[in-house]
KOLLO-794372 format. One line per 3 residues: number of its first residue (from 1); their letters; for each residue x, y, z of C-alpha. Coordinates in steps of 0.5 Angstrom, whole numbers, plus 2048, in hexadecimal, padded with zeros to 3 digits. Layout:
BEGIN
NUM) a) X Y Z ~ ... $
***
This chain:
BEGIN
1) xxx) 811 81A 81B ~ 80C 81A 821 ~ 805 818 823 $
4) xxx) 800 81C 820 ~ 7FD 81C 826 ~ 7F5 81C 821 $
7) xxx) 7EF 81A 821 ~ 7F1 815 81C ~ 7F3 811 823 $
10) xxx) 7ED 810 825 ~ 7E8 810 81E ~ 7E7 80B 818 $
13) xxx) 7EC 810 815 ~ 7F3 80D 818 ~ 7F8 80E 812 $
16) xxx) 7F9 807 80F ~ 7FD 804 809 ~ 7FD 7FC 807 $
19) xxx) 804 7F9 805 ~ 803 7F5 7FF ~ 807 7F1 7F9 $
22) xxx) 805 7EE 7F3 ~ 808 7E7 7F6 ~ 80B 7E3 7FC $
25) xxx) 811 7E4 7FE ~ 812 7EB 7FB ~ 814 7EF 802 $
28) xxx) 80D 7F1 805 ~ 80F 7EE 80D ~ 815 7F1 80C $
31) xxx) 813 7F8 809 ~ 80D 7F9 80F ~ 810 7F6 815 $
34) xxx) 815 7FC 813 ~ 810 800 811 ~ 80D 7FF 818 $
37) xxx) 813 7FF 81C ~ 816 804 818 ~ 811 809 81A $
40) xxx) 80F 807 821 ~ 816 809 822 ~ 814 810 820 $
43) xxx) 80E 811 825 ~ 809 80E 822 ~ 804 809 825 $
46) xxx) 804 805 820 ~ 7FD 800 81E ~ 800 7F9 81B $
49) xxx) 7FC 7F4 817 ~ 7FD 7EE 812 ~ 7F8 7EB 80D $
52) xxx) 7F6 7E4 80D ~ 7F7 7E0 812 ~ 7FF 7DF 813 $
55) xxx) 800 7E0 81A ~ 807 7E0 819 ~ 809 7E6 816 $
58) xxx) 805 7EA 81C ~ 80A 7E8 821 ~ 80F 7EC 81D $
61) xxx) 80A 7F2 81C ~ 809 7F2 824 ~ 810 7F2 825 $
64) xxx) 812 7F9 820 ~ 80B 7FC 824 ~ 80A 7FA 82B $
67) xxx) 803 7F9 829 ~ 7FE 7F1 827 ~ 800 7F0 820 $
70) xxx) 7F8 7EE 81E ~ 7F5 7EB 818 ~ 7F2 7ED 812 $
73) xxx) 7ED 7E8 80F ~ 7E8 7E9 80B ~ 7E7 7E1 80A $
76) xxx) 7E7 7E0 812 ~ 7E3 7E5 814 ~ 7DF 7E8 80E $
79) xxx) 7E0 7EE 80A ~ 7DC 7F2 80F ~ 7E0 7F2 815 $
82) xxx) 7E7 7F3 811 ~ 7E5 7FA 813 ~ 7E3 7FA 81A $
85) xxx) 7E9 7F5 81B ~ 7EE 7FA 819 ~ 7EB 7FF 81D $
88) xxx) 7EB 7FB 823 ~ 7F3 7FB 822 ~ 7F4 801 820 $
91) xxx) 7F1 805 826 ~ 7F5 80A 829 ~ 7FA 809 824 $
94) xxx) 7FE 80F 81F ~ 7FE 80A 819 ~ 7FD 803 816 $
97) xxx) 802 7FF 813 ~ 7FD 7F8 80F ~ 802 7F3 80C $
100) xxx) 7FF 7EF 806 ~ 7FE 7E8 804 ~ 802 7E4 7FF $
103) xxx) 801 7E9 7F9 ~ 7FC 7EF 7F8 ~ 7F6 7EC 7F5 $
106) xxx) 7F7 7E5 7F8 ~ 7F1 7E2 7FD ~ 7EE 7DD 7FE $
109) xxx) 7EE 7D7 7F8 ~ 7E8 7D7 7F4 ~ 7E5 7DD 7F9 $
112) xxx) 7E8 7E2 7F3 ~ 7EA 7E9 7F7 ~ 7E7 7E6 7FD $
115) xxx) 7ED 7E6 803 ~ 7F2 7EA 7FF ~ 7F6 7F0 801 $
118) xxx) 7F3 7F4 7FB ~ 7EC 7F2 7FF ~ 7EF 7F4 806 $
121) xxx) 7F1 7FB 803 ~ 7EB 7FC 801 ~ 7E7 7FB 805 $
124) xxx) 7EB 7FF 80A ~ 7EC 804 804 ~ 7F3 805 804 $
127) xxx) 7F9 807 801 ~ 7FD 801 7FE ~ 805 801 7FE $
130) xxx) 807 7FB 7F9 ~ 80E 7F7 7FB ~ 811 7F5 7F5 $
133) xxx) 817 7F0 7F5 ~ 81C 7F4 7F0 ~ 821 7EF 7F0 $
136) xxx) 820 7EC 7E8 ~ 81E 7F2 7E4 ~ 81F 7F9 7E2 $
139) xxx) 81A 7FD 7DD ~ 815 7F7 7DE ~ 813 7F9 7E5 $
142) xxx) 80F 7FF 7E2 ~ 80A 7F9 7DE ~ 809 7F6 7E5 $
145) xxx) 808 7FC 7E8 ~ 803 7FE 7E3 ~ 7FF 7F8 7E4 $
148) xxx) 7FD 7F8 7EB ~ 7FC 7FF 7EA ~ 7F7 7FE 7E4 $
151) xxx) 7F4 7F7 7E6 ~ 7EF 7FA 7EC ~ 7EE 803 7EB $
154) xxx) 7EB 801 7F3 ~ 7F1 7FE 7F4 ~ 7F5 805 7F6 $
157) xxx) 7FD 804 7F5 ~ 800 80A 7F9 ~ 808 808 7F8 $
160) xxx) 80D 803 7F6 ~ 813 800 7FA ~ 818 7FD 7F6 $
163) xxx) 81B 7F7 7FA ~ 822 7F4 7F9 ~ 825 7F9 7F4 $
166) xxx) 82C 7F7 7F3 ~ 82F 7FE 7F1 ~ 82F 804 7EF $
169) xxx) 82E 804 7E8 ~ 829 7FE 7EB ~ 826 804 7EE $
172) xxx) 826 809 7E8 ~ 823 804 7E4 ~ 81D 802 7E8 $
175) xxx) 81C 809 7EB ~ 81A 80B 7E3 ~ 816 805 7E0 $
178) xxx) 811 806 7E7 ~ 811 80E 7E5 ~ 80E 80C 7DE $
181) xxx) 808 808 7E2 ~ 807 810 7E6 ~ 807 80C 7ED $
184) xxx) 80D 80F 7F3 ~ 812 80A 7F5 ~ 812 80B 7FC $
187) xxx) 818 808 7FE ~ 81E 804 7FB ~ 820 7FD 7FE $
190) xxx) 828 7F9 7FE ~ 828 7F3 7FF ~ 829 7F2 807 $
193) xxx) 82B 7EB 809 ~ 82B 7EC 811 ~ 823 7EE 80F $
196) xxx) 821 7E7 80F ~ 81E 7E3 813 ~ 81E 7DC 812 $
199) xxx) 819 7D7 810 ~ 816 7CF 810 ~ 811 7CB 80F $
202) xxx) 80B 7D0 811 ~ 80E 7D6 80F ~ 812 7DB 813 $
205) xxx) 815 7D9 81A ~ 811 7DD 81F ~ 813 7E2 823 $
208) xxx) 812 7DE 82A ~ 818 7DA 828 ~ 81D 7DF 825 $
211) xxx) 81E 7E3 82B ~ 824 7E8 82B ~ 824 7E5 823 $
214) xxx) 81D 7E8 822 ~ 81E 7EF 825 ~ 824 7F0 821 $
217) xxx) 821 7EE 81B ~ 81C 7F3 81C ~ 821 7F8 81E $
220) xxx) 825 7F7 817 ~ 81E 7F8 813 ~ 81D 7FE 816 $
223) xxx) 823 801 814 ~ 823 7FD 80E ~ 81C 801 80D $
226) xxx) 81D 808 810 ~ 824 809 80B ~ 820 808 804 $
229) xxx) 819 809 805 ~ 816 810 806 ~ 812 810 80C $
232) xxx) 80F 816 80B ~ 80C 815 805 ~ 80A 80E 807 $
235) xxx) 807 812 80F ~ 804 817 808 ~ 801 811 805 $
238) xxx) 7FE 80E 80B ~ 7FB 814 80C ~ 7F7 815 806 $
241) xxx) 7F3 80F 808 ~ 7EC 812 80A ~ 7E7 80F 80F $
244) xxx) 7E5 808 80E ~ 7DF 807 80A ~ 7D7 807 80D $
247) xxx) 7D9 80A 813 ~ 7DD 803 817 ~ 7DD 802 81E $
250) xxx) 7E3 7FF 821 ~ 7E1 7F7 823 ~ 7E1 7F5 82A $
253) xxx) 7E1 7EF 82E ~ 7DB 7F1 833 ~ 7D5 7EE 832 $
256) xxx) 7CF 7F1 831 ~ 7CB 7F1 838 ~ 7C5 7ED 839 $
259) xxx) 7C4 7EE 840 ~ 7C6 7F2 846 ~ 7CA 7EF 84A $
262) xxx) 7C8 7ED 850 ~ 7CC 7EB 858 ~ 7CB 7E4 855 $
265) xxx) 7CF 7E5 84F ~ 7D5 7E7 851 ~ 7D9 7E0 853 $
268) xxx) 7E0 7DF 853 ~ 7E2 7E0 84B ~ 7E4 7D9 848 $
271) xxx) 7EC 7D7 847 ~ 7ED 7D6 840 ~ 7F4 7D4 83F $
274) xxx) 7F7 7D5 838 ~ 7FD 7D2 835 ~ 803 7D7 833 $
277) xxx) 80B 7D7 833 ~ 80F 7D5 82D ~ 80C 7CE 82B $
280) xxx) 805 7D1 82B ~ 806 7D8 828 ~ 7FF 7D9 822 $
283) xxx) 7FA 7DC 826 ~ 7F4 7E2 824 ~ 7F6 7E8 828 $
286) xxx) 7ED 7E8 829 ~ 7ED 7E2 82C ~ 7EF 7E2 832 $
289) xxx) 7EB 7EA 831 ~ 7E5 7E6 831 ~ 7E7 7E1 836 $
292) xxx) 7E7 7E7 83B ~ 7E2 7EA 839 ~ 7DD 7E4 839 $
295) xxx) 7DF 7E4 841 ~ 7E5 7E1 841 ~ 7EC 7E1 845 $
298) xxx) 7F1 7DF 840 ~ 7F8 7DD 843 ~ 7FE 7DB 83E $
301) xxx) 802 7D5 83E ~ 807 7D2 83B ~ 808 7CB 83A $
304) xxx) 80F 7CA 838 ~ 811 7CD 840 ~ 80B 7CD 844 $
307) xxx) 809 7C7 847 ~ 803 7C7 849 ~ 7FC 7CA 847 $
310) xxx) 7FB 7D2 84A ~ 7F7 7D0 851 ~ 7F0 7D0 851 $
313) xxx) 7F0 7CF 84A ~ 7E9 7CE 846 ~ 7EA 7CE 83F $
316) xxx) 7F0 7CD 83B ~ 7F2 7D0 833 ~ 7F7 7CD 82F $
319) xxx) 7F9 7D1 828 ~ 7FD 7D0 823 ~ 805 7D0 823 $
322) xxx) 80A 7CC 821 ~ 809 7C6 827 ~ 80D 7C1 821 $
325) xxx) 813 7C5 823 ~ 812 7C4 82A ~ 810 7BD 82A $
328) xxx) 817 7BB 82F ~ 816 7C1 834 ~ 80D 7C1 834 $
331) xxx) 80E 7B9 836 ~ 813 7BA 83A ~ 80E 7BE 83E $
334) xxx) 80B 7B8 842 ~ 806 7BC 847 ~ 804 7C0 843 $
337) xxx) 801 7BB 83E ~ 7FF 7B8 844 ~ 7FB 7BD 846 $
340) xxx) 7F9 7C0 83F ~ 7F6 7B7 83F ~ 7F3 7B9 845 $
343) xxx) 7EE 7BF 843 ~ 7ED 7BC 83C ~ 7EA 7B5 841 $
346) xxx) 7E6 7BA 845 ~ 7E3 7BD 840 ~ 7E4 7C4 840 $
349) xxx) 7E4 7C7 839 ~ 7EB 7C6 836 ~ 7EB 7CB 82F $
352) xxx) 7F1 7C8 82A ~ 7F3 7CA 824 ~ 7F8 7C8 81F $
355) xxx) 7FE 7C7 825 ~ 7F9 7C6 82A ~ 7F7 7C0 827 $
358) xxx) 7FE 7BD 826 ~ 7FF 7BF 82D ~ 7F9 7BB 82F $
361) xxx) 7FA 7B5 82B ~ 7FE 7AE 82E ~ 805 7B0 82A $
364) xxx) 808 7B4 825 ~ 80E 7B2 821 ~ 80E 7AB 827 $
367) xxx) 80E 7B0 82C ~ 809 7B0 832 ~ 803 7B6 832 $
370) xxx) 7FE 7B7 836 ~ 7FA 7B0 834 ~ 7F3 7B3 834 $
373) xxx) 7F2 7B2 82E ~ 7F3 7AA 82B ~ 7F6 7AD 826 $
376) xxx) 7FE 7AE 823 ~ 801 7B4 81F ~ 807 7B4 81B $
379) xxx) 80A 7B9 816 ~ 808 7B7 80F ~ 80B 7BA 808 $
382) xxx) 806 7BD 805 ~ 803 7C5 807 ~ 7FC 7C5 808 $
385) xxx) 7FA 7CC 807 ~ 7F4 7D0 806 ~ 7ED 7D3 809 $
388) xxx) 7E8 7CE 80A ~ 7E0 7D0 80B ~ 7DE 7CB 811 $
391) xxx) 7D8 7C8 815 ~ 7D8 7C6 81C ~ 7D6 7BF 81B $
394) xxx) 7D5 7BE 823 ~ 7D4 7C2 829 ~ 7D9 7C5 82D $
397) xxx) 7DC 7CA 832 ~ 7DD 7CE 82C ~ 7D7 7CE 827 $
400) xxx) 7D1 7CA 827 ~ 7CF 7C5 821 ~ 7CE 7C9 81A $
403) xxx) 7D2 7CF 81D ~ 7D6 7D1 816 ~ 7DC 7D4 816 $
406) xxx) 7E2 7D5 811 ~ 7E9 7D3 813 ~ 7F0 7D2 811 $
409) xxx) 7F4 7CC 810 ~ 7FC 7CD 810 ~ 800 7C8 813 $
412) xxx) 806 7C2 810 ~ 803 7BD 814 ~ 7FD 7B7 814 $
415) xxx) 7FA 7B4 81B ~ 7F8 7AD 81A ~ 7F1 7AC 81A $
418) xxx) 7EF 7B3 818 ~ 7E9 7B3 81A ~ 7E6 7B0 821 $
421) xxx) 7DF 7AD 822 ~ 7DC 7B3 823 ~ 7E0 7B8 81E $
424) xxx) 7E1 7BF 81F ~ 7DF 7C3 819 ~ 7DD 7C0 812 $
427) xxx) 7E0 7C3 80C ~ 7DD 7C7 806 ~ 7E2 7C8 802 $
430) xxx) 7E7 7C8 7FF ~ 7E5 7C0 800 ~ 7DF 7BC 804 $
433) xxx) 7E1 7B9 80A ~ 7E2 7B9 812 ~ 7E8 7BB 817 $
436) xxx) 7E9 7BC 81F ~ 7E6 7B9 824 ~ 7E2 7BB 829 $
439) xxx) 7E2 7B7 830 ~ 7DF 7B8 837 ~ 7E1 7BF 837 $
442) xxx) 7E7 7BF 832 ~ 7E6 7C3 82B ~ 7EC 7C1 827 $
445) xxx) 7EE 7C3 820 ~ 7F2 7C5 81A ~ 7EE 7CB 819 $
448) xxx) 7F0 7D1 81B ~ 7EA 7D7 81C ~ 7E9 7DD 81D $
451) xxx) 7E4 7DE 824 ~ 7E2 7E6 821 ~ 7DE 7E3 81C $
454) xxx) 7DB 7E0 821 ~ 7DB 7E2 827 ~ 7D6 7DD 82A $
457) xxx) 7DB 7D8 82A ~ 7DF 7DB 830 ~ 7D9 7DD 834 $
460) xxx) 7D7 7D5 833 ~ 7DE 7D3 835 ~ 7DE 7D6 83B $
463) xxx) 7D7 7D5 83E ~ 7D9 7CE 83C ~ 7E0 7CF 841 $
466) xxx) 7DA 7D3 847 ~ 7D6 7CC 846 ~ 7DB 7C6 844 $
***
């Protein structure tokens, strides 16, 4: 199994299969980060993506593929751009793997399909592969299959992989209850302990912080994946996709030209420094795309090693992670919060998310932060989850007031206020209130949002790094 070296390469035809289940925990990361592993180590360029806004499970993705795990978020970023994001991804790729969300019909709450991994394949008019955790069942597993297969016609189900089966005879038994549904089983999984990867109080433990763990893990899904699915048929199925609907173009992050540029235009590009290493992992692979197509210089930095801020930097970005895991480490790091202290004073646009606010705050957990915020974060009990449709209350590096965006919240801890004089965003749903802070140059928040559906807020951010 080799490159096939087509058009569909380069075209809205790029062979593309979505790896579903019908619920958490049934195997899907396990099976497509195999899957994509498994076929990349047969030549293919493979494309990765994940529905929803997990930025966890991308790691693994690019770990099997060499390539950007990217999301898939019709909630984020709209139905429309669901294609068109895909395509920008899958360019020049020989097949796309798209691992779904919790189950196949799940998606937004109180939003019916909306953001669902049947959406997704929807929209892109893919084949779905269903995962289905075999452990506790035998002629049963023929109802559930019906089911999915039957409960949307647009919805095309291609091939079944049975997970967990525990023998044989297990094997036999389920291999004829899913022939009665006339849906192939593509491939037969035991159950394999050295595929799993560890996990606390936000999911997976992400690949930066597994090293050597991560790619063996990786490694042992591959094999797990290439041994008891049948990739050709699965390569076959891909195949079958068909070209995207409405003729979709591929997104990109240059914006549309107003202008000619002129000699006085081309100034030395803005520094924008964005925070990155194993505290501060969750981040959109488009984000720093638009940075630098906004005209920015992006500069990575880790704050649990580097000491200071990249020289001459002009604007700083700090996404999500896990900084709770860190706190010991991120205060031991002195200058760098010093320095981090520094900018925010200045009043150079500081983009924080989730993490980001943590960091900035005066401590987490009692332990000293940055302090640019009169704020203190601590890990709380209680999981906050879920997609909220936000307003900008006031104006910032970021958007002006009004602007609306939609976001995701996801963390296990509670920063005290939750809100500063001037808030960040104003929630509309699922309840009325306001969070984050805006000040001088800092927008701070819980909210995480994806920039593609709004491509105005990195061109802000950095016009606000050229001037500040």
């Amino acid at each position: 199994m080799t490159s096939s070296g087509s058009d569909a390469r380069t075209t809205s035809a790029v062979p593309r299969l979505v790896v579903a289940a019908p619920s958490s925990g049934s195997g899907k990361t396990t099976v497509a980060t195999g899957l994509m592993a498994a076929l990349a180590g047969r030549g293919l360029a493979v494309s990765p993506h994940k529905v929803g806004p997990d930025y966890i499970d991308p790691g693994y993705h690019a770990l099997a593929t060499g390539r950007v795990g990217r999301n898939l978020d019709a909630y984020l970023c709209g139905p429309e751009l669901v294609g068109p994001l895909f395509l920008h991804g899958a360019r020049g790729c020989d097949i796309a793997v798209v691992e779904g969300v919790m189950g196949l019909y799940d998606g937004a709450a109180g939003e019916g399909e909306l953001a669902s991994t049947a959406q997704v394949a929807k929209l892109l008019r893919a084949p779905v592969v269903l995962v289905v955790d075999a452990s506790s069942q035998s002629r049963s597993v023929a109802a559930l299959v019906h089911g999915f297969v039957s409960w949307d016609p647009e919805v095309r189900i291609g091939g079944v992989i049975l997970n967990k089966v525990a023998s044989d005879r297990h094997e036999a038994l389920l291999r004829e209850a899913v022939d009665c549904v006339g849906v192939p089983v593509l491939g037969v999984l035991r159950r394999a302990p050295q595929v799993d990867v560890p996990a606390r109080h936000l999911g997976l433990v992400p690949v930066a912080e597994r090293g050597a763990q991560a790619v063996e893990a990786v490694a042992a899904m591959a094999a797990q994946v290439a041994a008891g699915c049948d990739l050709e048929a699965l390569v076959g199925l891909a195949r079958a996709a068909g070209p995207l609907p409405g003729g979709s173009a591929p997104w990109t992050p240059e914006p549309v030209p107003t202008h000619h540029p002129t000699r006085s235009d081309k100034k030395a590009p803005p520094r924008v420094a964005v925070a990155g290493g194993a505290a501060f992992t969750f981040s959109y692979a488009e984000h720093t795309e638009l940075l630098a197509a906004a005209g920015a210089e992006v500069v990575a930095f880790d704050p649990l090693r580097d000491e200071e801020l990249p020289e001459g930097t002009a604007g700083l970005v700090i996404g999500g992670g896990f900084p709770e895991v860190y706190a010991a480490e991120l205060s031991a790091n002195e200058p760098l919060r010093k320095s981090v202290a520094e900018l925010a004073l200045s009043g150079a646009p500081v983009a924080a998310e989730c993490a980001g606010l943590l960091y900035l705050c005066r401590e987490l957990d009692g332990a000293p932060m940055c302090g640019v915020l009169d704020a203190s974060a601590r890990m709380s009990e209680r999981l906050t989850l879920g997609y909220r449709d936000a307003v900008a209350v006031s104006d910032s590096a970021l958007a002006g007031a009004g602007t609306r965006l939609r976001g995701h919240e996801f963390h296990r801890t509670v920063v005290e206020p939750g809100a500063g004089a001037a808030p960040a965003w104003g929630m509309r749903a699922p309840e009325r209130r306001v969070e984050g802070f805006v000040e001088r140059g800092v927008h701070a928040s819980y909210l995480h949002t994806h920039w593609a559906a709004e491509p105005g807020v990195a061109r802000r951010f950095v016009e606000r790094c050229r001037t500040s």
